[in-house]
GUZATI-176947 format. One record per residue (C-alpha): x, y, z. Coordinates in nm, 2 decimals. Example, Ala and Ser with C-alpha at 12.3 -4.5 7.8 and 13.67 -1.06 7.14 Angstrom:
2
<nufi x="1.23" y="-0.45" z="0.78"/>
<nufi x="1.37" y="-0.11" z="0.71"/>
This chain:
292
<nufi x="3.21" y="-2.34" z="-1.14"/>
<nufi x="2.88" y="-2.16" z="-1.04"/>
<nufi x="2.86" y="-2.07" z="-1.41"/>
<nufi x="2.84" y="-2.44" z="-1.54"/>
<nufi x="2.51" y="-2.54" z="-1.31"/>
<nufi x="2.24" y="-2.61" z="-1.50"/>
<nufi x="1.86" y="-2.52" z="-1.42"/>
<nufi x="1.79" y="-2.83" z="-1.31"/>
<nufi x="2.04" y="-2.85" z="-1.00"/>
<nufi x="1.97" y="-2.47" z="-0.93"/>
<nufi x="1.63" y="-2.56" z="-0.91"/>
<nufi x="1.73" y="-2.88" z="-0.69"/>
<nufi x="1.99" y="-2.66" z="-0.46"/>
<nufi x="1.70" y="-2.41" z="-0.41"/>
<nufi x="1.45" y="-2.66" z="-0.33"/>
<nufi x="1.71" y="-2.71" z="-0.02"/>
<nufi x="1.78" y="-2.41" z="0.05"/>
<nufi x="1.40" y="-2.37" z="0.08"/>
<nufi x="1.36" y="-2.71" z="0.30"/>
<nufi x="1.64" y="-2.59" z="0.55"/>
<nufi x="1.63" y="-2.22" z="0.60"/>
<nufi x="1.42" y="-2.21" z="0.88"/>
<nufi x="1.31" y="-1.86" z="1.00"/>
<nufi x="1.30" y="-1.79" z="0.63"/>
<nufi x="0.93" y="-1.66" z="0.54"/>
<nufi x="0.93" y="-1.62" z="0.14"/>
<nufi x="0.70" y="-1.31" z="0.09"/>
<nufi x="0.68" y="-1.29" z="-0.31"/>
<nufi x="0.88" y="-1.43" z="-0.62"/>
<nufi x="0.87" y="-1.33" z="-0.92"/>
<nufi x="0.95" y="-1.51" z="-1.26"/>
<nufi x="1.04" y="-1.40" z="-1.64"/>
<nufi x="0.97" y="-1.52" z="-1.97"/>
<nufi x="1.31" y="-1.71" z="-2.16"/>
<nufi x="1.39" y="-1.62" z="-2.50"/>
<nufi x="1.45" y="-1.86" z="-2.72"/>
<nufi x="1.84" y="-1.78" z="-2.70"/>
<nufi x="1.84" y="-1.75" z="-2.35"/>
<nufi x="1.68" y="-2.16" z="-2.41"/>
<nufi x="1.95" y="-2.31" z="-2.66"/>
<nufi x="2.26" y="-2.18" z="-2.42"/>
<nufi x="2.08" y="-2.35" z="-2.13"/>
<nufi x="2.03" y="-2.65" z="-2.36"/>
<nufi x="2.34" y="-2.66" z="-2.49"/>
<nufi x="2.50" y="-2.63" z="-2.12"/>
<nufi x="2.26" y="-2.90" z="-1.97"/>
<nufi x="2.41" y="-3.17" z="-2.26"/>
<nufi x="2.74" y="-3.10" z="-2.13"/>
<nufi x="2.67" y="-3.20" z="-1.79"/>
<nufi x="2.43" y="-3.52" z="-1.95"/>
<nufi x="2.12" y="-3.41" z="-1.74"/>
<nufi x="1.78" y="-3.36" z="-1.88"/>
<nufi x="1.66" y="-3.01" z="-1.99"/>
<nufi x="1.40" y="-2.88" z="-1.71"/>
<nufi x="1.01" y="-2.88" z="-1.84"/>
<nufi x="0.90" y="-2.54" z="-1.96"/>
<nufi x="0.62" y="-2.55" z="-1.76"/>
<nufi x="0.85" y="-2.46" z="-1.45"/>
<nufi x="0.81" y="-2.08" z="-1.63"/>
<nufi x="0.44" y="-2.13" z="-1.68"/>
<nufi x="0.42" y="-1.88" z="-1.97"/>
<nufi x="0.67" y="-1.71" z="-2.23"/>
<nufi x="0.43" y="-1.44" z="-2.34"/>
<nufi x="0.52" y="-1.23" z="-1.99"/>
<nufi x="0.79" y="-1.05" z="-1.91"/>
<nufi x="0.71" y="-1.03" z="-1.49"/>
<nufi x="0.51" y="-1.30" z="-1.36"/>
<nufi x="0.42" y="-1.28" z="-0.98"/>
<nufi x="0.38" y="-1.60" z="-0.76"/>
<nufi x="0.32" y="-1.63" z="-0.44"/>
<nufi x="0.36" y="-2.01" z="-0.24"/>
<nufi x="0.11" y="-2.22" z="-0.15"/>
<nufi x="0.18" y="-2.20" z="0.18"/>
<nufi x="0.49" y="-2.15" z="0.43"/>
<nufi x="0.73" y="-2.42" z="0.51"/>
<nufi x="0.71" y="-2.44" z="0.90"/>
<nufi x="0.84" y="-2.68" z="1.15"/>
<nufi x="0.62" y="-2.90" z="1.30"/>
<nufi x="0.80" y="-3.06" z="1.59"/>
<nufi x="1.11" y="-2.91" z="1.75"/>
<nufi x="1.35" y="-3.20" z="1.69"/>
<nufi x="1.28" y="-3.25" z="1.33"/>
<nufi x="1.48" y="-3.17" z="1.07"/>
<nufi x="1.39" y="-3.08" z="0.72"/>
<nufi x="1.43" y="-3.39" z="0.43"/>
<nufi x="1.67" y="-3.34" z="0.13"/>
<nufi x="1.36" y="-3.29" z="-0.14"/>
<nufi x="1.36" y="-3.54" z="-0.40"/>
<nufi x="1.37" y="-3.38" z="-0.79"/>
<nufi x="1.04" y="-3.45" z="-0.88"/>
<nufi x="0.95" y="-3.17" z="-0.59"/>
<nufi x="1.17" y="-2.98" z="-0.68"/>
<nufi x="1.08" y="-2.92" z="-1.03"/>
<nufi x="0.71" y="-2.83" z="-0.88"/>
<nufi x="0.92" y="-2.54" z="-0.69"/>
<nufi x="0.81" y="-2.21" z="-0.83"/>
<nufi x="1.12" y="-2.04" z="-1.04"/>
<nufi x="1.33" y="-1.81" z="-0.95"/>
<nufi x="1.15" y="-1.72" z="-0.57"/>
<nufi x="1.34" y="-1.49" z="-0.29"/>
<nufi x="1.35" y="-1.47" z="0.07"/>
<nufi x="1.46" y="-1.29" z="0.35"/>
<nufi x="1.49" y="-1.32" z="0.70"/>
<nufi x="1.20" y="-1.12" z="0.92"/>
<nufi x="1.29" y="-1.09" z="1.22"/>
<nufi x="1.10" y="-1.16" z="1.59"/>
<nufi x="0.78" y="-1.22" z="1.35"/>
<nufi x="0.63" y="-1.60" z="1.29"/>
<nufi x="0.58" y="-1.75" z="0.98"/>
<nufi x="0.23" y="-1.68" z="0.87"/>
<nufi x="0.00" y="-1.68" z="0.54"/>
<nufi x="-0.07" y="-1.35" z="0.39"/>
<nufi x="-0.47" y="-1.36" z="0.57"/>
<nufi x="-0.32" y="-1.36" z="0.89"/>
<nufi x="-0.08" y="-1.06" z="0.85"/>
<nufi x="-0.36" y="-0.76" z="0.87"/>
<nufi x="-0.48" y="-0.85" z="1.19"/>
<nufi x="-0.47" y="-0.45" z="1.30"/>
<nufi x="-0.75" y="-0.41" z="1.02"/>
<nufi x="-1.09" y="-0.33" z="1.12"/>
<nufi x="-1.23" y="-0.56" z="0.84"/>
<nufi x="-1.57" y="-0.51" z="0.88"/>
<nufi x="-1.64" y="-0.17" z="1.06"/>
<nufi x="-1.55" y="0.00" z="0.73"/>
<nufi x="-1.71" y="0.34" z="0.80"/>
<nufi x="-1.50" y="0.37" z="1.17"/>
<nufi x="-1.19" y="0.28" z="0.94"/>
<nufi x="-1.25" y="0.56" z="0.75"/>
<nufi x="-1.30" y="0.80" z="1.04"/>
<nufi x="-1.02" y="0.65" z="1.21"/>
<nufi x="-0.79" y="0.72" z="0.90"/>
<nufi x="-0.93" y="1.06" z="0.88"/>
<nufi x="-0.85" y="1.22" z="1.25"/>
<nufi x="-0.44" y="1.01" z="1.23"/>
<nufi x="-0.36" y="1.18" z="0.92"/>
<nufi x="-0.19" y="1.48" z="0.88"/>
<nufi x="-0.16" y="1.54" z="0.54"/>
<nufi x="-0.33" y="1.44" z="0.21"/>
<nufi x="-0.33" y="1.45" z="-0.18"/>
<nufi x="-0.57" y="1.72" z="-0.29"/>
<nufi x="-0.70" y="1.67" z="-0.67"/>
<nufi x="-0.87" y="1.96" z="-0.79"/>
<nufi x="-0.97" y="2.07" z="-1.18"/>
<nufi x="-0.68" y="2.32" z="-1.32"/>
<nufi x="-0.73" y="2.70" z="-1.38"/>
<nufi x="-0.39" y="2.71" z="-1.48"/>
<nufi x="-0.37" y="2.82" z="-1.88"/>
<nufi x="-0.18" y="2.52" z="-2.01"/>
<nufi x="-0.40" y="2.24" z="-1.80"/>
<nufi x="-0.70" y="2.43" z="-1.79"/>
<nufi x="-0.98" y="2.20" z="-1.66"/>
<nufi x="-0.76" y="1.90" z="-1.59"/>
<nufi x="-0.70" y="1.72" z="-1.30"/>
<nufi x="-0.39" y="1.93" z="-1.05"/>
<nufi x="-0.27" y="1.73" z="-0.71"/>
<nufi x="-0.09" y="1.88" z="-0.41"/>
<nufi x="0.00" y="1.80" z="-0.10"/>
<nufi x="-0.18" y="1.97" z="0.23"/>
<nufi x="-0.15" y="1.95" z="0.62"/>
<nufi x="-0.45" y="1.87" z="0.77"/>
<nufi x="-0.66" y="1.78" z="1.05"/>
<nufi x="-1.04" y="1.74" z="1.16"/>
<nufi x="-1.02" y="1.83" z="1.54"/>
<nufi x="-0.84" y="1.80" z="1.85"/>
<nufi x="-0.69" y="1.46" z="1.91"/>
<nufi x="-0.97" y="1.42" z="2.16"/>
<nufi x="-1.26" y="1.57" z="1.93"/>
<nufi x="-1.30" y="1.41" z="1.58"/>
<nufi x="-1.55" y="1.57" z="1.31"/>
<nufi x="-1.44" y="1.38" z="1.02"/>
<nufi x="-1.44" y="1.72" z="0.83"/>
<nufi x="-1.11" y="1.80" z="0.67"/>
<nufi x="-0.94" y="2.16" z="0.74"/>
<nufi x="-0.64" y="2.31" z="0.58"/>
<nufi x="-0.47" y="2.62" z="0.63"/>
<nufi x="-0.40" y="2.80" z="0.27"/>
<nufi x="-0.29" y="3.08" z="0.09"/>
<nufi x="-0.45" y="3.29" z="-0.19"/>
<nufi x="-0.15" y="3.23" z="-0.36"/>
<nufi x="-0.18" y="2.84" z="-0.40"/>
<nufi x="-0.27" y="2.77" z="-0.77"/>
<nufi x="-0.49" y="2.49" z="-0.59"/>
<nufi x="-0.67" y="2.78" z="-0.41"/>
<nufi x="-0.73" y="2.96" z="-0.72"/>
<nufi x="-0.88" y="2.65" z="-0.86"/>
<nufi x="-1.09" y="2.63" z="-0.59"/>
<nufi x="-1.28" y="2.99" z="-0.61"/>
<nufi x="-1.36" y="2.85" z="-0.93"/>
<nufi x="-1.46" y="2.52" z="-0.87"/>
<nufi x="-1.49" y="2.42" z="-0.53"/>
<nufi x="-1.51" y="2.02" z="-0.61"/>
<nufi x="-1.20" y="1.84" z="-0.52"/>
<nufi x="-1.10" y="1.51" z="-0.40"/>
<nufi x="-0.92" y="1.43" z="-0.06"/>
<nufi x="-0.70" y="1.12" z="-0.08"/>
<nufi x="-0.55" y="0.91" z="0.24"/>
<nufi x="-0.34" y="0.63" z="0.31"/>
<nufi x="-0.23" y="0.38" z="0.56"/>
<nufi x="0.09" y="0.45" z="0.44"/>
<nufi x="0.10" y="0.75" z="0.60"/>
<nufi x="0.17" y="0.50" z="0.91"/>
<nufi x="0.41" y="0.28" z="1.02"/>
<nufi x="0.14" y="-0.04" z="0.94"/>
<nufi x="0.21" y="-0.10" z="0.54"/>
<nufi x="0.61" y="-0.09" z="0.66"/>
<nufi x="0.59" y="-0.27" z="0.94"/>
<nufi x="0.39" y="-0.59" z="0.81"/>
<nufi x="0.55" y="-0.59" z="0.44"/>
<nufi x="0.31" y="-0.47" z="0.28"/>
<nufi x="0.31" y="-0.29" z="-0.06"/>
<nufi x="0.16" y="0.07" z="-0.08"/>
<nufi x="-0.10" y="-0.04" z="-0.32"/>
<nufi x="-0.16" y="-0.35" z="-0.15"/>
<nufi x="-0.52" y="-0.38" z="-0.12"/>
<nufi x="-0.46" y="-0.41" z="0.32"/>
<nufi x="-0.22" y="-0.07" z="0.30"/>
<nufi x="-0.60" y="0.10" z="0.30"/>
<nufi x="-0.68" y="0.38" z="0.10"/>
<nufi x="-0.96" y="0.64" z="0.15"/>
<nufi x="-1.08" y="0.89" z="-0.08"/>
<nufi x="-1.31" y="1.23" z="0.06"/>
<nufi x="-1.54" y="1.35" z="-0.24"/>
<nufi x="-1.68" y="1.70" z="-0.18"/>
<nufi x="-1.68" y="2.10" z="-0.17"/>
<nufi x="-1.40" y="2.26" z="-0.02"/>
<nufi x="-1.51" y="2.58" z="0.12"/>
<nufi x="-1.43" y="2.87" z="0.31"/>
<nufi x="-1.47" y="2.84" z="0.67"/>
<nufi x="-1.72" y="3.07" z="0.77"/>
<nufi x="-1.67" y="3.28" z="1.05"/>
<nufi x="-1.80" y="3.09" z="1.35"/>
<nufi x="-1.64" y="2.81" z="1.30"/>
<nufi x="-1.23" y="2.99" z="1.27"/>
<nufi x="-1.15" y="2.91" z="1.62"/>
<nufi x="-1.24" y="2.59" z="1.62"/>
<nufi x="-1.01" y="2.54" z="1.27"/>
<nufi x="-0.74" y="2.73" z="1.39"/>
<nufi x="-0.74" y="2.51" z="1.72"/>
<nufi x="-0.79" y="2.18" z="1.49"/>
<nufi x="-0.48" y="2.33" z="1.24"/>
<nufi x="-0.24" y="2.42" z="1.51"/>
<nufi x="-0.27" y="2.14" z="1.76"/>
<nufi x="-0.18" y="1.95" z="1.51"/>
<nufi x="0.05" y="2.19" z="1.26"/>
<nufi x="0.24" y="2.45" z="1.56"/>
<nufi x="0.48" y="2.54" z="1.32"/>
<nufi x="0.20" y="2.74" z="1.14"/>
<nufi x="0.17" y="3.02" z="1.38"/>
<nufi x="0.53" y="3.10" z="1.26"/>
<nufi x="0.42" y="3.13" z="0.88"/>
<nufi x="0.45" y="3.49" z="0.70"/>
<nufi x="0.12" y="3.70" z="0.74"/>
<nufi x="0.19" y="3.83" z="0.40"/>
<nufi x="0.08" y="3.52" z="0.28"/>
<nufi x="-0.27" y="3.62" z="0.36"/>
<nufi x="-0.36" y="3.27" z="0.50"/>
<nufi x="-0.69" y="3.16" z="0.59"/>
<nufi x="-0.91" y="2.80" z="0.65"/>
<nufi x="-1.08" y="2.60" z="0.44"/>
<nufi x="-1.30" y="2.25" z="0.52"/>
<nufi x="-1.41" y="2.01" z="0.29"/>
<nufi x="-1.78" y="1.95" z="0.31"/>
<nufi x="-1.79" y="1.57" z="0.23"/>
<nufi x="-2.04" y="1.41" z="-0.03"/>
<nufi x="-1.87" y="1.12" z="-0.11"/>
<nufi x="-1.68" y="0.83" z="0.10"/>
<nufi x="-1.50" y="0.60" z="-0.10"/>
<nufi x="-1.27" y="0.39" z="0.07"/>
<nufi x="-1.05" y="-0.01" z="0.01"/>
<nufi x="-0.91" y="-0.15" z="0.33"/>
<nufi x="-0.89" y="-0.53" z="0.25"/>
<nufi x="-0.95" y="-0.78" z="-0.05"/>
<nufi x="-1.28" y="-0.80" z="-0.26"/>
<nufi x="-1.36" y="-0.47" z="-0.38"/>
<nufi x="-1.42" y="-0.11" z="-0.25"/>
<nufi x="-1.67" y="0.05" z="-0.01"/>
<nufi x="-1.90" y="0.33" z="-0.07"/>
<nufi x="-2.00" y="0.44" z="0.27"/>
<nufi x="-2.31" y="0.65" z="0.36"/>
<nufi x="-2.20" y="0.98" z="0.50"/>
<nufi x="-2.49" y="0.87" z="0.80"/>
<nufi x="-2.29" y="0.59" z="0.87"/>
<nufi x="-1.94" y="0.80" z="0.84"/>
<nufi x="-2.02" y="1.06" z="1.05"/>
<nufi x="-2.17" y="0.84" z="1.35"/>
<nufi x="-1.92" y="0.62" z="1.33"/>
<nufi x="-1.59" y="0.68" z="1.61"/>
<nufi x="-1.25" y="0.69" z="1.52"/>
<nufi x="-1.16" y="0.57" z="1.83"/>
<nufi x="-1.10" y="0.19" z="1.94"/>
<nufi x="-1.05" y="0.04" z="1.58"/>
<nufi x="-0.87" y="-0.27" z="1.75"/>
């Protein structure tokens, strides 16, 4: 039976569905392109049941295979006792195709501005620290000394950490070994890049939010990563294994040792309309602390 509805009364059964699921918040739809034989069997199906065939505009375009939509706005109810009205089909067929929902629980129906409230919009350089000292761990790109990559770009994974939980620097340390390929590249060419992201946090999950979502921020360190000289192991050491215990277990064979990342660039997107270059004056006067 479900086989013999044509697109016009799925369209019209969803357009109810939509009306009178209340607690319902629809997040994203997405919509495909119809062949031209996918067309003539809904055609030929729709003269069965004598209704008209559905515009094409209600797919907007044939020359995409995905097509992301998001609604105008969410259905909510406005008075307690109400109840939602059977659509007629002319709103219906201004329904967007082919559009999903699921239930979120304890949270309120809300447009997509309102749902990065946590984000400190505007204080982009305290953002940045902030994401710096509650990470521990990042994507480290460095260029290849390896034969068959030489002088492209390599990225690993490393713990690290830029202080005490109560005493942030903003400067990146990692414990290492000599025999890290990324370490090798490094006595070569010190350059690298420090990547971070919000994902790393319960945020992104939490509100729905895809990882490459402008508002699941993302922060990227641009410097020299360098031995730590002398004076400063303790304090790396401390920094590393407040955050990292297990590392005081590793093998000593493994001739580890610290490195920091002396920063030159800060580039970093937290929210919509472009990215941030932020002065390392403002960066390293800026408190990680109190981002609310």
């Amino acid at each position: 039976m479900a086989m013999l509805l044509s697109l016009p009364s799925l369209a019209f059964l969803l357009g109810y569905l939509v009306h009178c699921s209340r607690g319902y918040v629809i997040v994203n739809s997405v919509s495909w392109a119809v062949t031209n034989q996918e067309e003539a069997v809904s055609a030929e199906v729709d003269e069965e049941v004598e209704v008209d065939v559905m515009p094409n505009r209600l797919f907007e375009s044939s020359s995409s295979i995905w097509k992301a939509s998001y609604p105008a706005a969410v259905y909510q109810e406005q008075d307690g006792n109400s109840r939602a009205e059977l659509p007629s089909p002319k709103e219906v067929l201004s329904f967007p195709s082919r559009m999903f929902s699921y239930r979120r629980e304890g949270l309120s129906a809300k447009g997509p501005e309102q749902v990065a409230t946590e984000q400190p919009q505007r204080e982009k350089a305290r953002t940045a620290r902030y994401m710096v000292h509650s990470s521990n761990w990042g994507f480290l790109a460095t260029l290849s000394t390896l034969d068959k990559i030489k002088g492209m770009p390599f990225g690993n994974i490393f713990s690290i950490s830029d202080g005490l939980l109560d005493n942030s620097t903003g400067v990146p340390f990692f414990y290492v070994s000599a025999m890290f390929s990324t370490v090798a590249d490094l006595m070569t060419n010190p350059s690298a890049s420090l990547t971070l992201s919000k994902a790393d946090t319960d945020y992104c999950r939490q509100n729905v939010i895809d990882l490459e979502d402008p508002r699941c921020a993302r922060l990227t360190l641009t410097g020299q990563v360098v031995t730590v000289p002398a004076d400063e192991i303790e304090f790396a050491r401390q920094a590393m294994f407040s955050r990292h215990p297990v590392m005081k277990k590793w093998p000593p064979d493994h001739n580890w040792f610290f490195m920091k990342m002396n920063i030159q660039h800060v580039w970093l997107q937290d929210w919509f309309g472009g990215v941030a270059i932020i002065p390392l004056e403002d960066y390293f006067k800026a408190s990680p602390m109190n981002t609310e």
